[in-house]
Each structure stands twice: as structure tokens, then as C-alpha cells.
C-alpha positions in Angstrom: -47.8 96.7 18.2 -51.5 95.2 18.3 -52.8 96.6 14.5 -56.3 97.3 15.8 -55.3 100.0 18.3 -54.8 102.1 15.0 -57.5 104.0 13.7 -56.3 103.4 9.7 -56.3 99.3 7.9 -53.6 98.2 6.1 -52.5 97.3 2.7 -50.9 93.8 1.5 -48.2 96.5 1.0 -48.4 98.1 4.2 -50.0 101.2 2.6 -52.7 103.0 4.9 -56.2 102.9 4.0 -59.0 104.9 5.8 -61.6 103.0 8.2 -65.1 103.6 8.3 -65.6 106.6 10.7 -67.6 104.7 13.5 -68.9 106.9 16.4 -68.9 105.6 20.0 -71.0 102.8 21.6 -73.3 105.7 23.2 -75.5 103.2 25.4 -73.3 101.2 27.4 -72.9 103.7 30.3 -76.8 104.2 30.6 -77.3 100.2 30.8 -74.4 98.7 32.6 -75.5 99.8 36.4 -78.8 98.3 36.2 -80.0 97.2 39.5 -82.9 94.5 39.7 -86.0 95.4 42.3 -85.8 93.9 45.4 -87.6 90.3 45.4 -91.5 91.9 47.4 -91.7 94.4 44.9 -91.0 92.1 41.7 -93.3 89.5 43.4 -96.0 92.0 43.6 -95.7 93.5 40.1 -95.9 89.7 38.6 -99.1 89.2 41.0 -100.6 92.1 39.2 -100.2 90.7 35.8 -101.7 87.4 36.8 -104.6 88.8 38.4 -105.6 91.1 35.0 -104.9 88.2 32.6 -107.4 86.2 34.4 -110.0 89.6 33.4 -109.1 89.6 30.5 -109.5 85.9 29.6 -113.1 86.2 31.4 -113.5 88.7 29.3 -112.6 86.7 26.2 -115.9 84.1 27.1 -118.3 87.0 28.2 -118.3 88.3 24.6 -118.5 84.9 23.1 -122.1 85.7 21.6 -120.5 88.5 19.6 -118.4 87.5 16.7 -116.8 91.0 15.7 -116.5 91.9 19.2 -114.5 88.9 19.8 -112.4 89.6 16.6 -112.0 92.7 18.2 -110.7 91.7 21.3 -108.2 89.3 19.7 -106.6 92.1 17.4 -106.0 94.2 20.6 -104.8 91.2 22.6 -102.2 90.9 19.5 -101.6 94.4 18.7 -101.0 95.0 22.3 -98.1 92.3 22.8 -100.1 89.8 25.6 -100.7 87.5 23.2 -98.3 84.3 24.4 -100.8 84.5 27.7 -103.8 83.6 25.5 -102.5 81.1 22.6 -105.1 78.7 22.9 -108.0 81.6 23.2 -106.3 82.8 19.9 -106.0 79.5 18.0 -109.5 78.3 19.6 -111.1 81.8 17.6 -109.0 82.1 14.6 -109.8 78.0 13.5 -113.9 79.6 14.3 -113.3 82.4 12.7 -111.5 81.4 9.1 -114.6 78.2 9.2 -117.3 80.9 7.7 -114.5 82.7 5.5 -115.1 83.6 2.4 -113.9 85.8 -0.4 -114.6 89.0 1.6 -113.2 91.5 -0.7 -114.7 90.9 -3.8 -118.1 91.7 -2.3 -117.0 95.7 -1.9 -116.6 95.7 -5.5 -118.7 97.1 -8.2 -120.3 95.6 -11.2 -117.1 97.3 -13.1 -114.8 95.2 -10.6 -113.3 98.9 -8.9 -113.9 99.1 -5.2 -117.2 101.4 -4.2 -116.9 104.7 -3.5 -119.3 104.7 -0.6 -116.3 102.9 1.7 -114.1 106.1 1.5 -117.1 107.6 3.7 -115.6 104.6 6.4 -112.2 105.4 7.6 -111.8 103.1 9.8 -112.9 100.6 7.0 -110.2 102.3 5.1 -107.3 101.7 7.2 -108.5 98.0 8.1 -108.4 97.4 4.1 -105.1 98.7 4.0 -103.4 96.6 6.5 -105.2 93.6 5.1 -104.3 94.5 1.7 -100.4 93.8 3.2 -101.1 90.1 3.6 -100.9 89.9 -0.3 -99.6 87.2 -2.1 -98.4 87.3 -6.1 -100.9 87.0 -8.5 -103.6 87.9 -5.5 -104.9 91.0 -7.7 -107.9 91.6 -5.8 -105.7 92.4 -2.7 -103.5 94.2 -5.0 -106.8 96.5 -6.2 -107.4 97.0 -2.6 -103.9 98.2 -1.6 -103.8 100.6 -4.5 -107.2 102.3 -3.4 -106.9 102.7 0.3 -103.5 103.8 0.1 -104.6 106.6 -2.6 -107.8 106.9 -0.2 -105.9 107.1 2.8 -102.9 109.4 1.5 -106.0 112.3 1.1 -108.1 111.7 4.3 -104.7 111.5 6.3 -104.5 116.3 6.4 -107.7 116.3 7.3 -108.1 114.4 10.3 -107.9 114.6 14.5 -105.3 113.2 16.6 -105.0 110.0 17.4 -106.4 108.8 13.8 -104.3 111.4 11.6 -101.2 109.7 13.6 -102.2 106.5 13.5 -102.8 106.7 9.4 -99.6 108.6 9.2 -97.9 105.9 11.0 -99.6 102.4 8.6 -98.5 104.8 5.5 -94.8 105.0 6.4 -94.9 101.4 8.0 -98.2 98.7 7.8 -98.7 97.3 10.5 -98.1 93.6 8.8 -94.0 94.5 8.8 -94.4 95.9 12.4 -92.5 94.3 15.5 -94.7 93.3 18.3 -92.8 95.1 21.4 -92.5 98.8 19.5 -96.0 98.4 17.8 -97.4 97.3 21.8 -95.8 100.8 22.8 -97.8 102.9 19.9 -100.9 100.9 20.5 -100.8 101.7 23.8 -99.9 105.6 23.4 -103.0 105.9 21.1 -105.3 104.0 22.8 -104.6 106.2 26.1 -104.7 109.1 24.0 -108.2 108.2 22.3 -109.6 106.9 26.0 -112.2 105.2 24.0 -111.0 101.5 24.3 -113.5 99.1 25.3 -110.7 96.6 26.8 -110.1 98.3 29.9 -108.6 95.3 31.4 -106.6 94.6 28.4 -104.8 98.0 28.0 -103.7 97.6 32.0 -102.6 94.3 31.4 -100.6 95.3 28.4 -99.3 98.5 30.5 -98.2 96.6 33.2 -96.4 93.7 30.9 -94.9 95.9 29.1 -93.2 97.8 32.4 -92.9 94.4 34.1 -90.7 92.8 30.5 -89.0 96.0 30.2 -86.9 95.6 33.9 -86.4 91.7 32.3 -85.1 93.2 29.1 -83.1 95.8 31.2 -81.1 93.0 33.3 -80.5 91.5 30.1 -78.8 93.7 28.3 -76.9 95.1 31.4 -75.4 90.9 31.2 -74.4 91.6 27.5 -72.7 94.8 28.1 -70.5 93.4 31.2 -70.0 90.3 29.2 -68.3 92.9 26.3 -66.8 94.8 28.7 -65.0 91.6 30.3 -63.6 90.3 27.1 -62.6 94.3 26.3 -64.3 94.1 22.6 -63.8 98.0 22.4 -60.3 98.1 23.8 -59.1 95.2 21.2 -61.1 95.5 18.1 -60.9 99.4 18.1 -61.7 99.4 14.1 -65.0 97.7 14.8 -68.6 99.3 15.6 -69.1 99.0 19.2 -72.8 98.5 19.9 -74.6 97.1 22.5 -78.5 98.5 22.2 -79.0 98.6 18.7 -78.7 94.9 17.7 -80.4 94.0 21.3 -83.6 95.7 20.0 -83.3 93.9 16.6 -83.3 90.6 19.2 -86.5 92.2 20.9 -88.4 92.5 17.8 -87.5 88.4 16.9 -88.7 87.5 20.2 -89.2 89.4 23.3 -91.1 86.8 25.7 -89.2 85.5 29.0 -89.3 82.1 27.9 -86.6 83.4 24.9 -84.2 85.2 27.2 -81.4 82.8 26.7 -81.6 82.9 23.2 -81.3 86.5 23.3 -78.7 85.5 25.3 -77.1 83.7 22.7 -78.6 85.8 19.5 -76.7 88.9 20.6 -73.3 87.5 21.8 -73.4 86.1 17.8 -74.1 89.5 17.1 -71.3 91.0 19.2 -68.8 88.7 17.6 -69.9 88.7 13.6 -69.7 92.8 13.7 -66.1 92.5 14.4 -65.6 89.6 12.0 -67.4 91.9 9.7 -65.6 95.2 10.4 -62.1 92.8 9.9 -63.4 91.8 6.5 -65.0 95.0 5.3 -62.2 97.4 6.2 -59.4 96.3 8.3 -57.5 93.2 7.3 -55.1 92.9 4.4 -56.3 90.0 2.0 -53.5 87.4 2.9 -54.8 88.1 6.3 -58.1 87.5 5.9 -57.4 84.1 3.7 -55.6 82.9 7.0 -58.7 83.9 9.0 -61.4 82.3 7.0 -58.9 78.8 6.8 -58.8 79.3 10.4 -62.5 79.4 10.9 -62.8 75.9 8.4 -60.2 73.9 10.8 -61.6 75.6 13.7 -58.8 74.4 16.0 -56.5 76.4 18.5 -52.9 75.6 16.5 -54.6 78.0 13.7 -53.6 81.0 16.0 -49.8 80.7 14.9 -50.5 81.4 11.9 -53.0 84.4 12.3 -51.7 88.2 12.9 -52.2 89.6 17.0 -55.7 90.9 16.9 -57.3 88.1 14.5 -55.7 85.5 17.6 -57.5 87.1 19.7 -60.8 87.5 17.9 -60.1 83.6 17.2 -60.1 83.2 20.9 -62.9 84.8 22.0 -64.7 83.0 19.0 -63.5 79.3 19.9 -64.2 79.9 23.7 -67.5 81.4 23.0 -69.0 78.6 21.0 -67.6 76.3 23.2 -69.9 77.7 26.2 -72.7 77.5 23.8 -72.1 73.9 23.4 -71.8 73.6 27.1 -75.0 74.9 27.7 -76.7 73.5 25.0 -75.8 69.5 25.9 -77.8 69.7 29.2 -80.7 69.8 27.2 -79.2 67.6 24.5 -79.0 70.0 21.8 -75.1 70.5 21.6 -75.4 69.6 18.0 -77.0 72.9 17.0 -73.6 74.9 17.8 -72.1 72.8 14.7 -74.6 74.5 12.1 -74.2 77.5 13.7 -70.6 77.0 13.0 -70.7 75.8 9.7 -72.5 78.9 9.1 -70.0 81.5 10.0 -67.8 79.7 7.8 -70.1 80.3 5.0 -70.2 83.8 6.0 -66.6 84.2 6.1 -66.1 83.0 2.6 -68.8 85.8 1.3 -66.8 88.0 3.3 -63.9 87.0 1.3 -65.1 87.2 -2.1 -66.5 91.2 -1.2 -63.0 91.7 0.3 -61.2 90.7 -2.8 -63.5 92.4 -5.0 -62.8 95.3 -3.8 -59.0 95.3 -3.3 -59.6 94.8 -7.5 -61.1 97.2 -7.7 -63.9 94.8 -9.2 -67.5 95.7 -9.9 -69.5 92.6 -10.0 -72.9 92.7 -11.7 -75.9 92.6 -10.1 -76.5 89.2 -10.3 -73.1 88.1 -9.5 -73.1 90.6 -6.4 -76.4 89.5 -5.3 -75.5 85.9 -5.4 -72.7 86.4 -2.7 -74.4 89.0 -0.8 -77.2 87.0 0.5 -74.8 85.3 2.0 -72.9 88.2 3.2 -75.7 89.9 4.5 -75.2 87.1 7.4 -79.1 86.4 7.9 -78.9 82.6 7.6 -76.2 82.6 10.3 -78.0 84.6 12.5 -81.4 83.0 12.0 -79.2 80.1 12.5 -78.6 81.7 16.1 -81.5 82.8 16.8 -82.8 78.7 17.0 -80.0 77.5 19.2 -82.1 79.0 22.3 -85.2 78.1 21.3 -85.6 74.8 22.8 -86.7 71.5 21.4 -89.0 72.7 19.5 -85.8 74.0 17.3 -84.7 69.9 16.3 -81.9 68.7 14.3 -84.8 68.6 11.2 -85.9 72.2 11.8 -82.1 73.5 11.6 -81.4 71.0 8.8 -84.3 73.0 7.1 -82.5 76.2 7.2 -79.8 74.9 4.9 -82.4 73.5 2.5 -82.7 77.4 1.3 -86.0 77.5 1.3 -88.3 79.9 -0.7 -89.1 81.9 3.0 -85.1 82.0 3.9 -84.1 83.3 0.2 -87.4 85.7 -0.1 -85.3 86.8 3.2 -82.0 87.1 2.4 -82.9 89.2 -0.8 -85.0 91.3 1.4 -82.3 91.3 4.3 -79.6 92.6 1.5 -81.5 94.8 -0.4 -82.8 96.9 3.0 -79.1 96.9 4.3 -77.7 98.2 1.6 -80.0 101.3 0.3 -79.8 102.1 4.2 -76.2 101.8 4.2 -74.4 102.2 1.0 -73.6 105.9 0.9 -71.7 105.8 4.2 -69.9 103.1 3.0 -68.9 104.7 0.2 -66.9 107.4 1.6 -64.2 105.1 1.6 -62.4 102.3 -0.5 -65.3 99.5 -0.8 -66.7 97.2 -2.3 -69.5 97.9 -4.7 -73.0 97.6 -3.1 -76.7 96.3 -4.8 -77.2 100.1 -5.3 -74.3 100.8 -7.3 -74.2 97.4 -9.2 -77.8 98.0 -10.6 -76.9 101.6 -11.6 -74.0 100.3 -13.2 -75.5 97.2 -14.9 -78.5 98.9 -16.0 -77.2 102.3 -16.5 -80.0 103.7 -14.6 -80.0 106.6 -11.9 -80.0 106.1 -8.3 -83.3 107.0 -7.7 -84.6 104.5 -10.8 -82.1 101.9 -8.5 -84.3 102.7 -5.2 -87.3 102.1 -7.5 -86.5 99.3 -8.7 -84.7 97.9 -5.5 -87.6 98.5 -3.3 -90.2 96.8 -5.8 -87.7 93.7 -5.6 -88.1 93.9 -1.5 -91.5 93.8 -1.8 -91.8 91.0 -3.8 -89.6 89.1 -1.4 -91.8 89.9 1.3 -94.5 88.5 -0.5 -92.5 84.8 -1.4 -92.0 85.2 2.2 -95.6 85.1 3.5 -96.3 82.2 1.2 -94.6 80.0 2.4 -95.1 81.3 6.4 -98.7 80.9 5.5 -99.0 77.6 3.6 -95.5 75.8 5.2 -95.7 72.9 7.6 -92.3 71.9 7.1 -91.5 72.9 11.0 -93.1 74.4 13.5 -95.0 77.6 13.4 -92.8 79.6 16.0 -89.9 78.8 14.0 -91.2 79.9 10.8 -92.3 83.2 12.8 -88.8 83.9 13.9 -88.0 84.4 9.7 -91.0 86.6 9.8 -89.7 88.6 12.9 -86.3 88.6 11.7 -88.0 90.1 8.4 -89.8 92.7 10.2 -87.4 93.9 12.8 -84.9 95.0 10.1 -87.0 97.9 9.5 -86.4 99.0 12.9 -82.6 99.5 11.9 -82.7 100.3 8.4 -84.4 103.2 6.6 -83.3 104.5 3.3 -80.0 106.2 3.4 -80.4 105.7 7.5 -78.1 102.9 8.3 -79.5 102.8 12.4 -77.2 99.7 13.3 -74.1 101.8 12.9 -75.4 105.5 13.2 -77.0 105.1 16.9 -79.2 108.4 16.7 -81.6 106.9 13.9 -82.7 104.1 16.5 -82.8 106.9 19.8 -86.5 107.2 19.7 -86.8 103.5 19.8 -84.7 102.6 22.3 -85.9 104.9 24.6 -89.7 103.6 24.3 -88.5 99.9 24.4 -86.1 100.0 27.2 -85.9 103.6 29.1 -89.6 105.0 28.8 -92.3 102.9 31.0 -96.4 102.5 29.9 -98.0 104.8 31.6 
């Protein structure tokens, strides 16, 4: 009998243990029927888009006199999700723009160095300091002045103002818009821009309106692919102990990058996704430990004869992983990038042997401490792998020096990892509690500290924000590859909050990412 078409893992001694109470996939059905348009209409929907970029990029030159109104327009065009039409428009301003920079905060300070009193009277103001405040580095204490008073500013302005701007404050309090992804915060611009009917980029908000509807059928057709691709290998049928997902980690791909010319690294990103949920699933709470040995030995050798010596389902999770990289490498040598697929690789084997170490901690009932657990989670929490993924698509621009990078664990990649761990597992850790597992960041600091779980959470998020802050450094002041590729870290970054909350885990409970997927792939701009 196939082990995975039980509901309970097993024991080195054959004794039951529960499994993670996973509901159903819960998207699948609405996705998998999608039917393209019919060539005329798609032809006449892209015509439209061309014809109101060209407005918009007039518009760009008519208002070149007007330096803020310019700024202006280039925030929308960003905010709004059309940027990749106008790159050069963008870099052309920006490089203008940062020429007459100067210390521009320090100037709204008073003789006592606190900010003036007279810019709570401009909310507006306000809110702009506040997302600009999120750009912070360490040690920038000006910007960390300026955080601490328009948050405190904007926290008692917020009950006493109209729609759109109460919601729009409301929104940059829970979320800034500097850890925002690009496709979701397109949507919300949109909504309140509509709402406010005050926007002086007419052009612009049709433009983005009809992008958005005209990406969204693009996005649609792809993730109909990914869910007969599942459905052909039967994931759900033999990998039953695993989460069965489809939508949720195809959004997370959205928010890395959601332009046409990335659809087949989405391609790629989520079949990787697909296939480390059920490696993960196997690791976390199905396989016994001698199993799992045999499966991450199988993984370094990486070579069909392994399969004898692997249990029914892991041969057939070996298979599909084997046969899958092998079609990566396929498709990857006609543009002479076959090479890519052995990092990628390498890096699940690393994976697998974090996996491991959390799987035999836990049948020892062993409680790391928080530097020891944090050590291997980083690794565990897969995000080098799948940043790892997320480049095999991407072209030339992603070289043999640019992956090489990766593994040089850069100050960007660990600021991300600690971040990628730390949001995973205060969104996740009391589910996985319910059953026999091991120890996360939450617990180890409350143990190793003997502090409360709300002093963890404290302490835990101040630690995420100081990763997001190594982060931007070296985004900002890097030139050790290409821009894009540093942006996909920052992307990667930022779409994790679109999954994880605290104590909402929306990866494997679907209903915590419903309003999402709905505006990103169901609901059209309006």
C-alpha cells in the first residue's frame, strides 16, 4: 500500500503520528477551465494599451517645465504598475531629479532638532514623510525622527478623516507602501484614485485600468497551465499528506514579477514551488527519519538507481523531481543557460539537509536555541532556493556571475532569509504546533530567553525590521549584478507579506489570501 494515501505519518517504529490538518486546494476548480479570447478581441484590447501609453508618455514631455508635477507623474506611473512601458522616462527623471538633492529632511526641523509642528496641519505632507521615512537605513536617525512622528501624527489624524484619505492612511499604517507588491498595490491605487475622481493623470489611470485587465487574462492562462500541469502528474492523488495549492504561491510569483516578459519564469518559479511543498510536507510531517536520510542521499547523487532504495511515494516524488529539472535544462540550453538548473539543484540539496536537521530535532524531542535554530532555518525557510528559481527564467541578464552571487550570501540574501524565517514562523508557528514538531524561532526565543510570547513577537518583529533595513543597503548602494536582479530579492521580500500575517499562515490557510486573489486574478479595473 502507497503510505501517502493515509491521512496519519509514520514512526521509525511504525507508530502513527498525526499530520498537519491541511484543507483542500479551494482554487483549482475556479482556474482550470479558463478559456483565452478569441485572437480580434485580444488584438484590440493590446491596440488600446499602445495607443494610451503613447498619451501618457506625451504627457510625460508636456509637463517637463514642472519639476513636482513631473515627480508627480512618475510616482503614479510607479504606484500604478505601468512602469516597465516608461523605464527610460523614469531613469532619464530620477538621474534629474536626485542631481539637485539635498538633505531634505533636516530643513523641517527646529532649532531643538524635533520636527515642526506646523506640518501636522499638511496631511498629505504627513503620509509622504511616512513612506519616505520606510527607506531608512541603520544609523539614519533623522529618518528614524521622521518615522516616529508621522506615524504618531498619522495614528490621530487617521478617526477623523473622509474616505478615500482615512483608507488610504489606514492602509500605509498596517502596510507602507515601501514593503508593498506592485500588482495588489496597482489595484488599491486604482480603487482610490477612482473613488477620489480627482487625479490629474486621466490617461494614466486608463492605461493602468486597461493593463491591469489586459495582464490579468495573461496571468489567468498561466495559472490554468500550472494547475493542468499538477493535475497531469496527480500531485493531490499521490502526495495526499501534502498542502495542495495552486493560487496562493502563484500570487507570491506575481508580486516578484508580474510583466509578460517573466511568464516563463513564473513558469518555472511555481512548478519549484509545487514540488518543494511536498518535499517540505515529507520532511516536516510525513516520513520516518531513516526515510528521509535515503531521500536527501538520493537528492546528493541525483541519479535514477537511487529509486530502489527509496519507499513508493518518495520514488515517485523522485521522479517527478528528476524529470522536471530535466525539462528545465531542456529549455534552458536553447538559450545557453542549461547551467543554471545545476545551482538550482545544488540548492534543494541544501534545503534538504536543513530539512533533515529540523526533522531529527524534533523526533528528539530537541529544542535548539535560538541561534542554533536560526542558523539552520534560514536555510530551511527555502528562500535562497527559490530566489535561486526565480533567476533561471530571467534571461541573460541572470549569468553564471549573477547566480554565483547568490551563493556568496550576501548581506541582501541573509538580511532576507532572517526576514523570510522570522515572518514564516510568527505566521505559522501555532498551527504547527498542534502537532508533534519541531520547535520554531517563536518558541526557541521564549525558551532561550525566558521571555513571554508577546515579548518574542516584540522582539522578533524588531529583528525583521532591522533585516529589512541591511536589505535596502545593499539594494541601494550594490552594483555587484544587475539592478532587476537585485529587485527580485526586494520583491521576494515584499511579497511575503501577502502570505504571512501574524498568527495568519495564508500559504496553507487559503481564506487569509481570498481578498487578494480575487482583486489579482478574478475582479477586473473598472
Amino acid at each position: 500500500m502507497d503510505p501517502s494515501a493515509s491521512l496519519q505519518g509514520h514512526t521509525d517504529n511504525g507508530e502513527a503520528v498525526p499530520l498537519a490538518n491541511y484543507h483542500p486546494d479551494i482554487w483549482s476548480d475556479v482556474f482550470s477551465d479558463y478559456t483565452p479570447l478569441d485572437q480580434a478581441t485580444q488584438n484590440k484590447k493590446e491596440e488600446e494599451v499602445i495607443v494610451l501609453i503613447e498619451e501618457v508618455r506625451k504627457e510625460l514631455l508636456t509637463i517637463v517645465k514642472d519639476p513636482k508635477e513631473r515627480l508627480l507623474l512618475v510616482d503614479a506611473i510607479q504606484r500604478l504598475g505601468v512602469a516597465y512601458y516608461f523605464e527610460e522616462e523614469i531613469e532619464a527623471n530620477l538621474k534629474e531629479f536626485y542631481k539637485t538633492l539635498i538633505d531634505v529632511f533636516v530643513k523641517y526641523k527646529d532649532e531643538n532638532g524635533s520636527f515642526k509642528d506646523c506640518l501636522t496641519s499638511n496631511v498629505h505632507g504627513i503620509l509622504s514623510l511616512y513612506e519616505a521615512s520606510h527607506l531608512r537605513l541603520r544609523g539614519e536617525s533623522v529618518l528614524d525622527d521622521a518615522f516616529a512622528f508621522s506615524m504618531t501624527h498619522l495614528s490621530s489624524l487617521a478617526p477623523t478623516l473622509r474616505s478615500p484619505m482615512a483608507e488610504q492612511i489606514a492602509n500605509a499604517l498596517k502596510r507602507p507602501l515601501y514593503k508593498c507588491t506592485t500588482r495588489l498595490e496597482a489595484k488599491y491605487q486604482q480603487i482610490s484614485l477612482s473613488e477620489s475622481n480627482g487625479s490629474h493623470f486621466q490617461a494614466l489611470l486608463k492605461l493602468a485600468k486597461s493593463d491591469f485587465n489586459l495582464l490579468q487574462l495573461l496571468h489567468k492562462k498561466e495559472l490554468s497551465d500550472i494547475i493542468r500541469w499538477s493535475r497531469r502528474l496527480d500531485f493531490k492523488g499521490k502526495f495526499s499528506f501534502a498542502r495542495d495549492r495552486v493560487a496562493e504561491p502563484y500570487i507570491w510569483s506575481l508580486g516578484i514579477y508580474y510583466e509578460p516578459k517573466y511568464s516563463f519564469a513564473r513558469m518555472i518559479v511555481n512548478k519549484v514551488f509545487k514540488l518543494i511543498t511536498v518535499v517540505d510536507d515529507m520532511y516536516d510531517a510525513y516520513g520516518t527519519i531513516d526515510e528521509l536520510e535515503a531521500f536527501t542521499e538520493a537528492i546528493l547523487r541525483w541519479d535514477e538507481s537511487c529509486m530502489n532504495e527509496l519507499p513508493d511515494y518518495m520514488k515517485l516524488l523522485y521522479q517527478i523531481i528528476l524529470d522536471t529539472f530535466q525539462e528545465f535544462q531542456q529549455d534552458l540550453a536553447n538559450e545557453g543557460r542549461s547551467y543554471a538548473v545545476f545551482y538550482l539543484q545544488n540548492e534543494l540539496l541544501v534545503s534538504c539537509q536543513a530539512y533533515l536537521q529540523e526533522a531529527r530535532w524534533c523526533h528528539e524531542k530537541y529544542v535548539p536555541t535560538y541561534d542554533e535554530y536560526m542558523k539552520n532555518a534560514t536555510i530551511s525557510s527555502v528562500y535562497c532556493f527559490m530566489l535561486m528559481a526565480t533567476y533561471q527564467g530571467m534571461g541573460e541578464i541572470a549569468s553564471k556571475d549573477a547566480i554565483e552571487w547568490i551563493l556568496k550570501n550576501s548581506k541582501a540574501i541573509k538580511a532576507s532569509c532572517i526576514h523570510g524565517r522570522l515572518l514564516d514562523d510568527m505566521a505559522g508557528h501555532k498551527f504547527e504546533q498542534k502537532r508533534e514538531h519541531v520547535s520554531s524561532a517563536v518558541e526557541c526565543y521564549m525558551a532561550n530567553f525566558s521571555v513571554s510570547e508577546e515579548e518574542a513577537y516584540e522582539e522578533l518583529l524588531q529583528q525583521v525590521e532591522e533585516a529589512w533595513k541591511d536589505l535596502k543597503a545593499e539594494i541601494f548602494r550594490s552594483t555587484a549584478v544587475p539592478m532587476p536582479l537585485l529587485m527580485q530579492i526586494l520583491n521576494m521580500s515584499r511579497a511575503l507579506y501577502d502570505v504571512y500575517h501574524i498568527g495568519a499562515d495564508g500559504f496553507t490557510v487559503s481564506e487569509c489570501m481570498k481578498e487578494k486573489i480575487e482583486a489579482l486574478l478574478i475582479d477586473t479595473a473598472i
